[in-house]
C-alpha positions as CSV (number, residue, x, y, z in Angstrom):
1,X,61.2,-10.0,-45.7
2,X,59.6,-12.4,-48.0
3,X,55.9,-13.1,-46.4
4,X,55.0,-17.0,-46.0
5,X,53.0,-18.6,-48.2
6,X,51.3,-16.0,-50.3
7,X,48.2,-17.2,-52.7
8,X,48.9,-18.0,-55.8
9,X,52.3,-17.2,-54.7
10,X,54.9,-19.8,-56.3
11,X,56.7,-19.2,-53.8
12,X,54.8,-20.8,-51.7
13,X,54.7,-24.0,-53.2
14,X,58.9,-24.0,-53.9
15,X,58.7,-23.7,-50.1
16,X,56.4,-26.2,-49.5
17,X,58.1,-28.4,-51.6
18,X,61.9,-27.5,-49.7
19,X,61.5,-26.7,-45.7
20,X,61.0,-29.7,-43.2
21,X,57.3,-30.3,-42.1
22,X,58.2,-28.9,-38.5
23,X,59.3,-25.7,-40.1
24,X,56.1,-25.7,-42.7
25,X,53.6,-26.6,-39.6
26,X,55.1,-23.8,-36.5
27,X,54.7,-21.3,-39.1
28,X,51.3,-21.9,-40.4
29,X,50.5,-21.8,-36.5
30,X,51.7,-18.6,-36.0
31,X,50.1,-17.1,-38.9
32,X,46.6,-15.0,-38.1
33,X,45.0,-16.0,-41.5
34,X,45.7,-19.2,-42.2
35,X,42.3,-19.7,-42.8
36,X,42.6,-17.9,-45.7
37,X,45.7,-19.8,-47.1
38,X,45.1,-22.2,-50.0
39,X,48.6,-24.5,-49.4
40,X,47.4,-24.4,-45.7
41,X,44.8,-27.3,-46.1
42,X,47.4,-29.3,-48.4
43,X,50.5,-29.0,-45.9
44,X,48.3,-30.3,-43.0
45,X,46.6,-33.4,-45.3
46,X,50.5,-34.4,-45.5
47,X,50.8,-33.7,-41.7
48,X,47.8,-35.4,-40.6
49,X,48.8,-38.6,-43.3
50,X,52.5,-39.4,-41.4
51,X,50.5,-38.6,-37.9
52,X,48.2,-41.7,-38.8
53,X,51.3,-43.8,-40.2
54,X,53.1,-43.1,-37.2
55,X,55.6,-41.8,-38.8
56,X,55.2,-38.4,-36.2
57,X,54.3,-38.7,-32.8
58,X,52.6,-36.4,-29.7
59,X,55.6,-37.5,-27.7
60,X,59.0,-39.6,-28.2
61,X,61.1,-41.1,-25.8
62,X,64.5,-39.6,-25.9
63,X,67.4,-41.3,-23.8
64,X,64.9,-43.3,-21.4
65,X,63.1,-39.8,-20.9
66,X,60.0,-39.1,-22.6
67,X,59.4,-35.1,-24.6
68,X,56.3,-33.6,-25.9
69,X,57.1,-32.6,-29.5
70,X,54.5,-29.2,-29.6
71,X,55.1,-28.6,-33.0
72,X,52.9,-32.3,-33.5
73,X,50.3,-30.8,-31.3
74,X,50.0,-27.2,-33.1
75,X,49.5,-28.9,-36.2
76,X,46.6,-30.9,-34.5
77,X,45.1,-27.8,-33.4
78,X,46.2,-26.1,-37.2
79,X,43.5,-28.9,-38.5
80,X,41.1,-27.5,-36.1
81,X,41.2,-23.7,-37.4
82,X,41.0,-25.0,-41.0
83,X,38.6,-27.6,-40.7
84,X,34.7,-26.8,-41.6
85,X,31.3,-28.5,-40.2
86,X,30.8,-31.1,-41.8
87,X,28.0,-33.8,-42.1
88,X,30.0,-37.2,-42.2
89,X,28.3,-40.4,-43.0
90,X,27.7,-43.1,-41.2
91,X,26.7,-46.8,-41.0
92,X,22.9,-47.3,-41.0
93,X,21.1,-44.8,-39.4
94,X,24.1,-42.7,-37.9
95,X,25.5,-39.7,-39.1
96,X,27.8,-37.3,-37.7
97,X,28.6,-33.4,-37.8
98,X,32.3,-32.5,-37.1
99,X,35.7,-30.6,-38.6
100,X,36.2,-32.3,-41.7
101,X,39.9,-32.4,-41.2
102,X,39.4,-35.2,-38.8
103,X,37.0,-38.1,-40.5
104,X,36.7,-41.5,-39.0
105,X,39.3,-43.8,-40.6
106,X,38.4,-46.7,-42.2
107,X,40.3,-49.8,-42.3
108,X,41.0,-52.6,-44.7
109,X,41.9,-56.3,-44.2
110,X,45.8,-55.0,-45.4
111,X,46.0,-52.8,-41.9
112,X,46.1,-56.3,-40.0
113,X,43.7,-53.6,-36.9
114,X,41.0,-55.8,-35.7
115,X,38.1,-53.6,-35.4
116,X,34.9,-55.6,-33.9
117,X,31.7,-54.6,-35.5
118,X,29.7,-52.2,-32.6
119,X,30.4,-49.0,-32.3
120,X,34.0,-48.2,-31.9
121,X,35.6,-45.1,-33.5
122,X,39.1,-44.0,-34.4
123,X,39.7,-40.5,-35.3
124,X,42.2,-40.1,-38.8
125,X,45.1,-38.7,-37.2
126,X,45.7,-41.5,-34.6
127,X,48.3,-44.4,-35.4
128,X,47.3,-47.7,-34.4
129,X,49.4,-50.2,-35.2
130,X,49.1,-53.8,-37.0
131,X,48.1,-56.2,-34.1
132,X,45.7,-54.0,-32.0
133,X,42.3,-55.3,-31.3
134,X,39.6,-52.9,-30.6
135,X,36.3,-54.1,-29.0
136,X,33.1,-52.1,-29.3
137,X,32.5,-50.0,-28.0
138,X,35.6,-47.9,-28.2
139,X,37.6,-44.5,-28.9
140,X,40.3,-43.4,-29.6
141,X,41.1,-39.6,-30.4
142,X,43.1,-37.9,-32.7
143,X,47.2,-37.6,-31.7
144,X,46.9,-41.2,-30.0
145,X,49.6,-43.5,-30.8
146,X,49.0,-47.7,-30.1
147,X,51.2,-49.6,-30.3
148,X,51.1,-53.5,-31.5
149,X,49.6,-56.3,-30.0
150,X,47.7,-53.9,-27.3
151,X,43.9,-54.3,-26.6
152,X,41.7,-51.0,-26.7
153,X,38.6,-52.7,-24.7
154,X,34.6,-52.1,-24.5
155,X,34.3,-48.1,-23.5
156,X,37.8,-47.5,-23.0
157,X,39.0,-44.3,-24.0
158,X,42.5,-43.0,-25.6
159,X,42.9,-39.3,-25.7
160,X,44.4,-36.9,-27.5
161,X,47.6,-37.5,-28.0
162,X,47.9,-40.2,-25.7
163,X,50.7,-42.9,-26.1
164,X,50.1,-46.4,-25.6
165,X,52.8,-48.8,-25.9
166,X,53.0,-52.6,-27.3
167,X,51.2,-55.6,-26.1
168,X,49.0,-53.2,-23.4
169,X,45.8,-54.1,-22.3
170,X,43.0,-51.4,-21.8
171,X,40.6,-52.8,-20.2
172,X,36.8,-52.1,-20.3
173,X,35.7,-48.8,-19.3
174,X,40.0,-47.6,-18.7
175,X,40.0,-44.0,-19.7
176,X,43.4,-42.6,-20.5
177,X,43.5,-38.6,-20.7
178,X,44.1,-36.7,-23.4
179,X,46.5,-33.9,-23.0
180,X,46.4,-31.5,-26.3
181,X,47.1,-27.8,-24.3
182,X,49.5,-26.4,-23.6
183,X,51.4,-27.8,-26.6
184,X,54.3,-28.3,-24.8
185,X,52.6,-30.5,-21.8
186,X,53.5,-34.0,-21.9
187,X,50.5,-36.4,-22.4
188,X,49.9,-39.7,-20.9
189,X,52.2,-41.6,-21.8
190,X,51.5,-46.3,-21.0
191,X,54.5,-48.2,-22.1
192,X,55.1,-51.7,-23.0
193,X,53.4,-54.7,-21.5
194,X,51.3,-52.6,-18.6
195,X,47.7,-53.8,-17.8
196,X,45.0,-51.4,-17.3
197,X,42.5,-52.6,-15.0
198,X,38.5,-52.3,-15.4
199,X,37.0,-48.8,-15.0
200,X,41.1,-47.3,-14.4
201,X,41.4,-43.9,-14.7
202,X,44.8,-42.2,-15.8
203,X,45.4,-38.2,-16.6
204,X,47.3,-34.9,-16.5
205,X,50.6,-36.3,-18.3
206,X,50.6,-39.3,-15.9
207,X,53.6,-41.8,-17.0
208,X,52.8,-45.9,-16.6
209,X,56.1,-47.4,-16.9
210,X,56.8,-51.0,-18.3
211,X,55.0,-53.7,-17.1
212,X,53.3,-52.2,-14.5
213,X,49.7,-53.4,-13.4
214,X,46.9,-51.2,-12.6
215,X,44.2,-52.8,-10.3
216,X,40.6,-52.0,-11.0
217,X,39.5,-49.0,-9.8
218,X,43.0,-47.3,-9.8
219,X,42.6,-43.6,-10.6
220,X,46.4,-41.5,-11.5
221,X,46.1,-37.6,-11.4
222,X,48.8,-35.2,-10.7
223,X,47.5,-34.3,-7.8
224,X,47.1,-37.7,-6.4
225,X,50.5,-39.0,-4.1
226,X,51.5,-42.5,-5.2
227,X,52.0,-44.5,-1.9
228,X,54.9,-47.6,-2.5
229,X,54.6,-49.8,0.6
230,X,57.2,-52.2,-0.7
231,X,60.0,-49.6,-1.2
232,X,58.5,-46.9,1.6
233,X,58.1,-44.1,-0.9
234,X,56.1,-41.7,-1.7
235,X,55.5,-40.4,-5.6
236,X,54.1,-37.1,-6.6
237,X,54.0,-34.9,-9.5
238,X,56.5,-32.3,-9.8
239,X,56.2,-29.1,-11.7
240,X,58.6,-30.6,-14.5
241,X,56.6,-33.7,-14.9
242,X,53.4,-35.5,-14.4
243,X,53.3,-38.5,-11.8
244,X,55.0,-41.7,-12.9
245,X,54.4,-45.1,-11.7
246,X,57.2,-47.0,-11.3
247,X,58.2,-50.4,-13.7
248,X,56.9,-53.7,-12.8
249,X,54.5,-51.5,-9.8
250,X,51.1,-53.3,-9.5
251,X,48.9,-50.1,-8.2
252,X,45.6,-50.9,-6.6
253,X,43.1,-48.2,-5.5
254,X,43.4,-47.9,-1.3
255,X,42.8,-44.9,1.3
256,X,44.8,-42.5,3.6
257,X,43.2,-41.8,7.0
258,X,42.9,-37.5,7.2
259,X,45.0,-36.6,10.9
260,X,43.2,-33.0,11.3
261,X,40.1,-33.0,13.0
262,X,37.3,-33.0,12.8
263,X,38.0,-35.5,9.5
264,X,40.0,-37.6,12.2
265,X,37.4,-37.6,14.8
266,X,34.6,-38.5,11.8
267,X,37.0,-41.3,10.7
268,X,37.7,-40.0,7.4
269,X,40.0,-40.8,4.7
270,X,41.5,-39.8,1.3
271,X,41.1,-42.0,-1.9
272,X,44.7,-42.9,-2.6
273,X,46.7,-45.2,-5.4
274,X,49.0,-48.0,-3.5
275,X,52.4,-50.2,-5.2
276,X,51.3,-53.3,-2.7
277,X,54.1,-55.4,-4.5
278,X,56.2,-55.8,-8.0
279,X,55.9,-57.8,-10.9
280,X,56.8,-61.3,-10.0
281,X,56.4,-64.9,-11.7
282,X,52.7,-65.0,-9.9
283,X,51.6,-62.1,-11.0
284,X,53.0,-63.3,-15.1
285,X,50.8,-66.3,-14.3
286,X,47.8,-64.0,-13.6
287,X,48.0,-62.1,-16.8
288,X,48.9,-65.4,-18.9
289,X,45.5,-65.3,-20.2
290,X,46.2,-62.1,-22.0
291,X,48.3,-64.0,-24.8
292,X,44.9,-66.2,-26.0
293,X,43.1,-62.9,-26.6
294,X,45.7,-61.4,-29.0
295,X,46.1,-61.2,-32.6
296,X,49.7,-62.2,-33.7
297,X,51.5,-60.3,-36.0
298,X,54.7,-61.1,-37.4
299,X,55.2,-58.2,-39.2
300,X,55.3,-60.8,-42.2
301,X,52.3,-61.0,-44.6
302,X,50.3,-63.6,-44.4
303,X,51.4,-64.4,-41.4
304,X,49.2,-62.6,-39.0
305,X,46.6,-64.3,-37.2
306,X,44.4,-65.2,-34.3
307,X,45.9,-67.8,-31.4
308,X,43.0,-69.7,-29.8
309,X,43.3,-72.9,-27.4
């Protein structure tokens, strides 16, 4: 059998040239010197180029459902084994040592990504679309995905792989888990139009549908029941999948009084997330404010801007 990728091999570079970036990437993973491979570091540069552009994500929704892709995650942990310590430089009188595989990007004027001057850092290998406004200070981790329109707010977090949809507001101090192993473990996934209260907290694969609101406060685990007064359910993580919040649910952070003694005779309860209604024209009016703070894009250029009253 012909091996992968030899040095100096042409071979290696007529395969480089002909097998689909999946293929190129699962392989390089599964190889125990990689290290030592010179096309290694160029097949991940092209990996880690279309995981910025968006052009490969972490996680895509297939048929309303939403898969992992673990070959996008292997090659984020391939830039990991091939990266070096490196010292990167900084503004003023920061610096930073990390893998030189993942810099901070920089962005121009022509990426239409508002960036406000204090702090904030994205890692290259995270897409964040034209439209996104990120206040310092911020991060967001390598694998993330932003979509347009959505504000990444003062110490809000996006992890690793992470998927935030458009026009979603992170509010300051949300953290949204990253989820990089296992590979094939869905990461948090926030879709269109959901609001992310102050000081939220949401991990372990957790799915915020659509348009849902998150109250201050609200923490999401997999371990944590969602409680839905409105349609008397109860929501929990299955082995399959993470917890999921339902579309249009606004969550607020409440308690569940422990039955057993002696927590019952002490009076104790159980932090627990609570749906106390849906998405209605009231709520729209509550969140109108949102639309002021956005930067517009069109998708045309020259025709991106800032709305103000």
């Amino acid at each position: 059998m012909l091996r992968f990728l030899l040095p100096h091999n042409s071979l290696s570079f007529i395969l480089r040239l002909m097998l689909p970036l999946q293929s190129l990437i699962e392989r390089l993973a599964s190889s125990g010197e990689v290290e030592r491979n010179p096309e290694a570091r160029k097949i991940f540069l092209d990996f880690r180029e279309q995981l910025t552009q968006g052009k490969i994500r972490a996680a895509e929704k297939v048929d309303g459902r939403w898969v992992a892709q673990a070959w996008v995650k292997q090659g984020i942990l391939l830039g990991f084994r091939l990266g070096e310590l490196s010292q990167m430089p900084g503004d003023g009188s920061l610096s930073f040592v990390d893998k030189d595989t993942f810099p901070a990007r920089r962005f121009a004027v022509e990426d239409h990504v508002r960036v406000v001057p204090g702090g904030s850092s994205v890692r290259t290998g995270a897409y964040v679309a034209p439209g996104v406004i990120c206040m310092p200070p911020m991060f967001i981790n390598v694998g993330a995905y932003v979509g347009e329109g959505t504000m990444v707010d003062s110490h809000a977090l996006v992890g690793s792989c992470a998927q935030i949809g458009k026009r979603v507001h992170l509010s300051a101090g949300a953290q949204i888990g990253g989820v990089l192993e296992p590979v094939n473990a869905l990461p948090v996934v926030i879709e269109d139009d959901v609001l992310v209260g102050g000081n939220c907290g949401v991990y372990e694969g957790t799915l915020v549908r659509a348009r849902a609101v998150l109250g201050a406060g609200t923490i999401l685990t997999r371990s944590t029941p969602l409680y839905d007064l409105v349609r008397a359910e109860i929501y929990r993580a299955t082995d399959e999948a993470g917890l999921e919040v339902p579309e249009n649910a606004v969550v607020v952070p409440g308690s569940r009084a422990l039955a057993r003694e002696p927590a019952a005779k002490w009076n104790l309860s159980l932090y627990a997330p609570v749906i106390v209604k849906y998405r209605d024209e009231k709520t729209d009016r509550g969140l109108e404010l949102e639309d002021w703070l956005r930067y517009e894009w069109t998708g045309r250029e020259g025709e991106a801007g800032v709305r103000s009253s």
